[in-house]
C-alpha positions in Angstrom: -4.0 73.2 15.6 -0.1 72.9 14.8 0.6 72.1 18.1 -2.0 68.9 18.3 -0.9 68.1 14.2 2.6 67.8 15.6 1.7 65.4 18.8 -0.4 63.0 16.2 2.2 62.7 13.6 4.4 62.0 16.9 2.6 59.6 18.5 1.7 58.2 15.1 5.8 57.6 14.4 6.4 56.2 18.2 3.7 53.7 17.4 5.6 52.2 14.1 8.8 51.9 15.6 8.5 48.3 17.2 6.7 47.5 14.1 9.8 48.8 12.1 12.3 47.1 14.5 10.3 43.6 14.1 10.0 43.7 10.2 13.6 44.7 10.2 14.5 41.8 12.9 12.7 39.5 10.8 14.6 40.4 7.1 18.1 39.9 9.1 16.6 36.5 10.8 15.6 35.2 7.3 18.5 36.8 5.5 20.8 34.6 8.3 18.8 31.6 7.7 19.2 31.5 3.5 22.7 32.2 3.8 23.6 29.4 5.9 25.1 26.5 3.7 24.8 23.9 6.6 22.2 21.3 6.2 21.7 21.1 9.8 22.6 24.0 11.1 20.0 25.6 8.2 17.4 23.8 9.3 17.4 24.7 12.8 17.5 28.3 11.7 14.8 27.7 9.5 12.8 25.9 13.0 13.5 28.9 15.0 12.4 31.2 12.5 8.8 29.6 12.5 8.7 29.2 16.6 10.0 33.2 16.8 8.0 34.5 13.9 3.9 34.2 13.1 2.5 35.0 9.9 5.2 36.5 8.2 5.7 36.4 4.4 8.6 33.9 4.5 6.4 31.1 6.6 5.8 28.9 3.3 9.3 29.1 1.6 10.9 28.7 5.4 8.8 25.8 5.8 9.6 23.9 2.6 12.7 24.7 2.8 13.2 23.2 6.1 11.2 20.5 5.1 13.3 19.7 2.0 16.3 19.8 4.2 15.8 17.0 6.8 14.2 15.3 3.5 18.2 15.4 2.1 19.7 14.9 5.9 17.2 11.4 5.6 16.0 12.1 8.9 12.6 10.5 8.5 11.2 11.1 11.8 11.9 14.8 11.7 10.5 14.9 8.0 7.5 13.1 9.6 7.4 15.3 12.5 8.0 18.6 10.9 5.0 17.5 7.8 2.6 16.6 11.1 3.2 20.2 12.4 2.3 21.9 9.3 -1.3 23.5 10.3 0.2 24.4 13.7 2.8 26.4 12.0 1.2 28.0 9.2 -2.6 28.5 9.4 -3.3 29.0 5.9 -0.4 26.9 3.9 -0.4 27.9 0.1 -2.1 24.5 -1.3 1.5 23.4 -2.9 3.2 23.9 0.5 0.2 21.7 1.7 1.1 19.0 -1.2 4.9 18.9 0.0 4.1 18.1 3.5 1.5 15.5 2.3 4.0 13.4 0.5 6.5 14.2 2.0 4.9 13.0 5.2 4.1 10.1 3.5 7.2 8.8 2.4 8.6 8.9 6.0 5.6 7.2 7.7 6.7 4.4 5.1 10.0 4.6 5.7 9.8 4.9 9.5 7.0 1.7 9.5 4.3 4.2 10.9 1.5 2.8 9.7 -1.2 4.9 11.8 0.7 7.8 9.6 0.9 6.5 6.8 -3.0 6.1 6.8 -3.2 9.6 7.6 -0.6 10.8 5.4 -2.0 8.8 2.4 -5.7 10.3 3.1 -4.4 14.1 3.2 -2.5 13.5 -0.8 -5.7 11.8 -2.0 -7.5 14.9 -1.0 -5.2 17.0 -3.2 -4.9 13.9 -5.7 -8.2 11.8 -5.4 -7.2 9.4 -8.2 -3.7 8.9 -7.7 -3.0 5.2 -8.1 0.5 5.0 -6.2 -1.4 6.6 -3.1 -4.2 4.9 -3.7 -2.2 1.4 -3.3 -0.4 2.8 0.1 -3.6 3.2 1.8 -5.1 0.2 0.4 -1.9 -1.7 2.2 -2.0 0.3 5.5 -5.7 -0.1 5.9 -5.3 -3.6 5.5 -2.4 -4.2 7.9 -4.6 -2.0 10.6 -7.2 -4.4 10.4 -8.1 -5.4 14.0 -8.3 -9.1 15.7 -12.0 -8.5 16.3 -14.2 -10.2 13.6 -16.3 -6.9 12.7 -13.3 -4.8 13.3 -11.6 -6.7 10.6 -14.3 -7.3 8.2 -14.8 -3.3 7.8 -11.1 -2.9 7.9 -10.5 -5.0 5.0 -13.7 -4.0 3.1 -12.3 -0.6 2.8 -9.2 -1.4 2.1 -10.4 -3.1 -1.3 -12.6 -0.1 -2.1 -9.2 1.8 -2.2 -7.5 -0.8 -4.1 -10.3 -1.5 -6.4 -10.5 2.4 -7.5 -6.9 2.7 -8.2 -7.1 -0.1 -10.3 -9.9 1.7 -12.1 -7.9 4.7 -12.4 -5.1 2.8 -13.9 -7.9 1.4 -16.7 -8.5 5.2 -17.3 -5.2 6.0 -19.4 -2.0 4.1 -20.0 1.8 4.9 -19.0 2.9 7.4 -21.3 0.2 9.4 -20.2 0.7 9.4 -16.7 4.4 10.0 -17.2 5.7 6.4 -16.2 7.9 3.9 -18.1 6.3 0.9 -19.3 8.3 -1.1 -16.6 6.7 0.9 -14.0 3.4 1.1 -15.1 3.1 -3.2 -15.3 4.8 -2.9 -11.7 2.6 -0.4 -10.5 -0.8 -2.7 -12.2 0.8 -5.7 -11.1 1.0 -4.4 -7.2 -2.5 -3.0 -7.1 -4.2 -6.4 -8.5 -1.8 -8.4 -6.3 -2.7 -6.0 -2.9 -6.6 -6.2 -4.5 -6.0 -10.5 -4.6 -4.2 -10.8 -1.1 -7.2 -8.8 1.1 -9.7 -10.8 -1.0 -7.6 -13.6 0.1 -7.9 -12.8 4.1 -11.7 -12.3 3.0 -12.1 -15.9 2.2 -13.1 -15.2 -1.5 -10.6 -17.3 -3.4 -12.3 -17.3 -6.4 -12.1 -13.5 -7.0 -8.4 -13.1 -5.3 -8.1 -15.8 -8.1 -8.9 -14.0 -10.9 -7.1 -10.5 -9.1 -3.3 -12.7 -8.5 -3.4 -14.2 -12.2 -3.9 -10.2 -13.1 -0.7 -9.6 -10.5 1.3 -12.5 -12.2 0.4 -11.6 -16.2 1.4 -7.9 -15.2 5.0 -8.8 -13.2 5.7 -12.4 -13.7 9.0 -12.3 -12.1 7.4 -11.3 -9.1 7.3 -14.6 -7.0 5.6 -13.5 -4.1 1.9 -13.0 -6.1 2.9 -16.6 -7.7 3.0 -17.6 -3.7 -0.6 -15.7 -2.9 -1.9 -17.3 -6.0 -1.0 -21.0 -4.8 -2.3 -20.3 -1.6 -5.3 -19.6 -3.3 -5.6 -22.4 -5.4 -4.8 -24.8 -2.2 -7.7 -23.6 -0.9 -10.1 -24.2 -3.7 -8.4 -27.7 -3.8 -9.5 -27.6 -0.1 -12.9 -26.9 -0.5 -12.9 -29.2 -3.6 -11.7 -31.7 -1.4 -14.6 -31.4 1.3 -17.0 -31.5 -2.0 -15.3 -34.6 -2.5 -15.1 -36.5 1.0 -19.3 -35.4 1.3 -20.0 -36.8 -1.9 -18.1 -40.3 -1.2 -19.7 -40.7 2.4 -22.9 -40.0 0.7 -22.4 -42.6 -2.0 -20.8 -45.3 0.7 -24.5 -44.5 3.0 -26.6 -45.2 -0.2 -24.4 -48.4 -0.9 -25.2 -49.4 2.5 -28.6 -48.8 2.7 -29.0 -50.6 -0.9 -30.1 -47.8 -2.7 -31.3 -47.9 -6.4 -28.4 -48.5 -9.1 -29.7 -45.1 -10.8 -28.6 -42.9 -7.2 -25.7 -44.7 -7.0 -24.3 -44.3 -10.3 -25.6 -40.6 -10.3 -23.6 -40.5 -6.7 -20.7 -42.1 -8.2 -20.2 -40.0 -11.1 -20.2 -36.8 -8.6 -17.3 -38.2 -7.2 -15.3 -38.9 -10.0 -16.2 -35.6 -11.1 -14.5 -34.3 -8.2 -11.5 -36.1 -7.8 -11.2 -34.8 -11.7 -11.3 -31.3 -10.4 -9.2 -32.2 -7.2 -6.2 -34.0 -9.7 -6.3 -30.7 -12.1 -6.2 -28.7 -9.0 -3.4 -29.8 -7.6 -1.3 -30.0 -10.5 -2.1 -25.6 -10.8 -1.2 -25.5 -6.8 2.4 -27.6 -7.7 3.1 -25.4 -11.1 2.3 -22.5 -9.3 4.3 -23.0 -6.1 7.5 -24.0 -8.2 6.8 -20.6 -10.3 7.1 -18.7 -6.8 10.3 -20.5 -5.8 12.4 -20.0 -9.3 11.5 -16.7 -8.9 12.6 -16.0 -5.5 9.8 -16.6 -2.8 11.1 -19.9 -0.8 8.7 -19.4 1.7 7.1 -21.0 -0.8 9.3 -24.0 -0.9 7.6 -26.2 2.1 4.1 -26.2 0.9 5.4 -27.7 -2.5 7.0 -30.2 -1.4 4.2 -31.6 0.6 2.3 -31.1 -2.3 4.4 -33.0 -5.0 5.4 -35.6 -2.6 1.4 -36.2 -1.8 1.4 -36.6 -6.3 4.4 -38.5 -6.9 4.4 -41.4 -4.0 6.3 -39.2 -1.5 9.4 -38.7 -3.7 11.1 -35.3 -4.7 12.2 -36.8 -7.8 12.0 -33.7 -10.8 11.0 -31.6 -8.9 14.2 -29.2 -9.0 13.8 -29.5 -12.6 10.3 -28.0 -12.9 11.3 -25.3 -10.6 14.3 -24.6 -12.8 11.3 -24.5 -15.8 9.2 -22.0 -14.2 11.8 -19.7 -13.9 10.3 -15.8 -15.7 
């Protein structure tokens, strides 16, 4: 009985050793790895550690850590690469480690111009952060820049993209900057770049009335900001355009009664739908000149072609004042 007591506690001993050697090989590797004071030579340690070591108790303050380090190196591509690797390194991530690598990986698909990653990216925080209206805006960009050629493609592409846009501009009507611990100044931005992203893919949807009403949002919210100034012209040109078809229909219907000696009554009543529209079409393009010149004083020239051909179309093909009004518009 003592002799087969001694043999277990033997065998029993002989078994922990490796398992004693690796816990203790693990303790000096971390030990070496927080010591280190060298960005880059730390985070290499820190990489090595993960590769050599599974499961240990250090995986999640190893990871961050390295994470946090190529984060102050600014290597965006090794941020994004190391926040893509995050389930193959650590099975079960503690749910902040998770939210680290999230926006972390975010951040660097931006900065990097990944946009495929960026979708991703943006759809793993709002699954930590459902509401989150910065997030909320990222995707609603991304989406829309994905959007393929193909009609369909594009159409569903672009649909979504509002959705997101749309709900983090209801999450913004929800509670109010001091709550949701921004400055005022960020808080219009923020509002201001959600109904301007919410006006531009209504814009590539055709609905100018509604990308209307989303870009004067964008422009009350951030009126220095010329480039929703630009959308919102573009958008107005267009309703002078379709205004403008209104108008030609209505004057070749009123030049075919004419010819074919209609009643007085129909041509008056075809008459007074033209005027009506070249009423409409005059006010139109005055809000399409105003609103160009708004987008050039405040910085968008791209802007600067299209009103010219515009006020020159008004005022006899002269320039004359127009520097002036631009100098006006100025927010």
């Amino acid at each position: 009985m003592k002799r087969t007591a001694y043999l277990g506690c033997l065998l029993f001993f002989l078994a922990l050793a490796p398992t004693l050697a690796v816990a203790q090989a693990i303790d000096d590797r971390y030990t070496e790895y927080y010591a280190e004071q060298e960005p880059a030579k730390k985070a290499q340690l820190g990489e090595k550690f993960l590769a050599d070591f599974k499961e240990t108790a250090y995986h999640d303050a190893v990871y961050k850590g390295v994470l946090e380090l190529y984060v102050k190196l600014g290597n965006m591509p090794k941020v994004l690469d190391w926040a893509t690797k995050l389930d193959q390194l650590i099975a079960k991530a503690e749910p902040q480690t998770k939210g680290l690598a999230y926006v972390r990986g975010l951040a660097a698909a931006q900065q990097t111009n990944n946009n495929p990653q960026t979708i991703v990216f943006a759809e793993k925080v709002l699954t930590i952060a459902p509401d989150d209206p910065n997030t909320l805006l990222t995707l609603a960009g991304a989406v829309s820049r994905s959007a393929p050629a193909d009609a369909a493609g594009k159409k569903a592409a672009l649909d979504k993209a509002l959705q997101h846009a749309n709900k983090g501009i209801a999450a913004l009507a929800k509670t109010d900057a001091k709550t949701a611990g921004f400055s005022d100044a960020d808080w219009k931005l923020l509002q201001g770049s959600l109904h301007g992203t919410a006006g531009e893919i209504l814009f590539n949807q055709g609905d100018y009335e509604k990308a209307a009403e989303q870009l004067v949002s964008a422009t009350k919210a951030v009126p220095a900001e010329g480039v929703n100034w630009y959308l919102l012209g573009l958008t107005y040109e267009q309703q002078l355009n379709g205004t403008n078809r209104k108008y030609q229909a209505a004057h070749n219907e009123r030049n075919l009664a004419i010819k074919n000696k209609a009643d007085r009554a129909t041509i008056d009543d075809l008459s007074a739908t033209v005027d009506a529209f070249q009423e409409v079409m005059r006010s139109k393009i005055d809000e399409v000149i105003a609103t160009l010149a708004t987008a050039v004083a405040n910085g968008t020239q791209a802007a600067r072609a299209r009103l010219e051909a515009h006020y020159k179309q008004k005022n006899n093909d002269s320039l004359q004042g127009l520097d002036q009004l631009i100098a006006s518009k100025k927010k």
